[in-house]
Structures are given as structure tokens and as C-alpha cells.
C-alpha angles and dihedrals in degrees: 000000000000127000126276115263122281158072114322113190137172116345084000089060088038086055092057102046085051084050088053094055096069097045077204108083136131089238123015143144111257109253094232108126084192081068101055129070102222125194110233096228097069083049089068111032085091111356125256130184144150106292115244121250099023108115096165124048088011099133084042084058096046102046093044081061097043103054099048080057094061134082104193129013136174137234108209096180143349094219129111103273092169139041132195119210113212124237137170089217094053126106095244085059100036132068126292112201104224096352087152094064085047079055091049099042093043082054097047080044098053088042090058097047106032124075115274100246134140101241089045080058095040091052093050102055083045084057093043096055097044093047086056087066086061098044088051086055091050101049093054078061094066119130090228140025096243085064099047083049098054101041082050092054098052092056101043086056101050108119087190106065083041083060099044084047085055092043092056113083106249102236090051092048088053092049095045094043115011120205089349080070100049085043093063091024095055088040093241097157097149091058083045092054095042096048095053096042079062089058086040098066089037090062084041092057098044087052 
């Protein structure tokens, strides 16, 4: 669900630049930048550009930044602009070496640069623990076993999403996540491991 045409200014434009953190909301403005008009002049006081080295959620990296540097923007329609189409060759279905640390590093990125404010933090960890989900996914993708070993540890010993996991109220984790949720929640790794190593060898097979 995205918001109703018009012209956003001020807290309204705030709101939905705290909508767009968690990528997860009820209501929230789709991170694409393909799908926004920006006036040059925002891109360069100061300047902001893609971040080197993030091949997957850049754009969702670009535009978080972006929006908490507005003041007014404009929602022209609330209609679909822009279609995937969805292919097994393409990056977001295919491997990603070490996409958990881009997820960490676009996190510690948007701490440093964003407000300190409790609903920026609280959006953040919303955004770490959904994006777990997709590391989780990628890493039953791996080519070998030695990679799907290593991007599941990493993720398994991050004490940050564990804190982010604590930090959410239990009722509203279960709502947003499910059982993925009580799984982490709970600390049941070894359930986590063994359910994507199934989805591991079932990649491998149909590779």
C-alpha cells in the first residue's frame, strides 16, 4: 500500500521517509530511485551518489538517505510506473557472495548519517531482521557447501540482529515475521541451519 497523490511537506514528508527505513510497513513508498524525478540540485548539497561496492539494496541505500534530506515531495500517482520481470539468471535470484556484511555495512552506514532518533533505530532493526530472511535465502543459493556454511554463519553470529530481535516487542515480531521470528527469537539456530540446508540441496539439485 503506498500513499494517495500529492504534495507531502514538512513531518508528512518526515513520516514517509521513516515509512521507507523499514522497507516492512503497512504503508510505505517503494525504495526504486528509477521510479522518482530529483532535482539536481539536492544530489549535490551535499553530494549524494550510489555507494561503492553495494551491488544488492542500493537503491534501497540511496533513496533512505535521500528522503530524510527533503523537505516536500510530490506524489504524482499511485499507480505501478515500473515492472520486474522475473528471471532465474538474474542477480536478485542468483548468489550474492557476502551479501550479509552489504546488509551490515548499509545498517552501520544509515546509523552514522541518519538523526538519532528512536523511530530511525527502531526502523532499522525492522529492516535488519527482514533483510535476514534474505540473506538466509541467498545463502541456500551458494554454489558449495563451504560458502553456504560461511554466509550462514555470519548471520547466525551476529550479535546485532540478535539485538535488534530482543529490542522488537514480542507480539509485533510475531505479527511482522511469523515463526521466522520465534525461531531467532527463541535462539533455535540449529532448526534455522537445518531448514535452509534443506533449501540448500534443493538449489543444488536443481542446478
Amino acid at each position: 500500500i503506498t500513499y494517495e497523490p500529492g504534495t507531502y511537506e514538512g513531518k508528512a514528508a518526515k513520516k514517509i521517509a521513516i515509512d521507507l527505513l523499514s522497507n516492512h510497513s503497512h504503508r510505505f513508498l517503494p525504495p526504486y530511485s528509477v521510479i522518482r524525478l530529483i532535482r539536481r540540485d539536492i544530489l549535490e548539497q551535499p553530494r549524494l551518489r550510489y555507494t561503492e561496492g553495494i551491488i544488492r539494496s542500493e537503491d534501497y541505500l540511496f533513496t533512505t538517505e535521500l528522503h530524510f534530506r527533503i523537505e516536500k515531495l510530490c506524489l504524482i500517482t499511485d499507480q505501478p510506473l515500473y515492472y520486474y520481470i522475473d528471471s532465474d539468471t538474474s542477480i536478485t535470484n542468483s548468489f550474492v557472495v557476502s551479501y550479509w556484511q552489504m546488509v551490515r555495512r548499509i545498517n552501520e552506514i544509515l546509523l552514522s548519517r541518519l538523526p538519532e532518533d528512536d523511530a530511525v533505530k527502531r526502523g532499522l532493526d525492522t529492516v535488519l531482521i527482514y533483510r535476514s530472511q534474505i540473506a538466509f535465502s541467498n545463502a541456500s543459493r551458494a554454489g558449495n557447501i563451504k560458502d553456504f556454511n560461511a554466509e550462514l554463519s555470519s548471520i547466525l553470529r551476529d550479535k546485532t540482529l540478535f539485538t535488534a530481535i530482543d529490542a522488537l516487542g514480542f507480539r509485533e515480531g510475531v505479527e511482522r515475521f511469523k515463526a521466522y521470528y520465534l525461531f531467532l527469537r527463541l535462539r533455535l539456530k540449529p532448526l534455522i541451519r537445518f531448514r535452509y540446508y534443506m533449501k540448500y540441496r534443493q538449489n543444488r539439485r536443481r542446478n
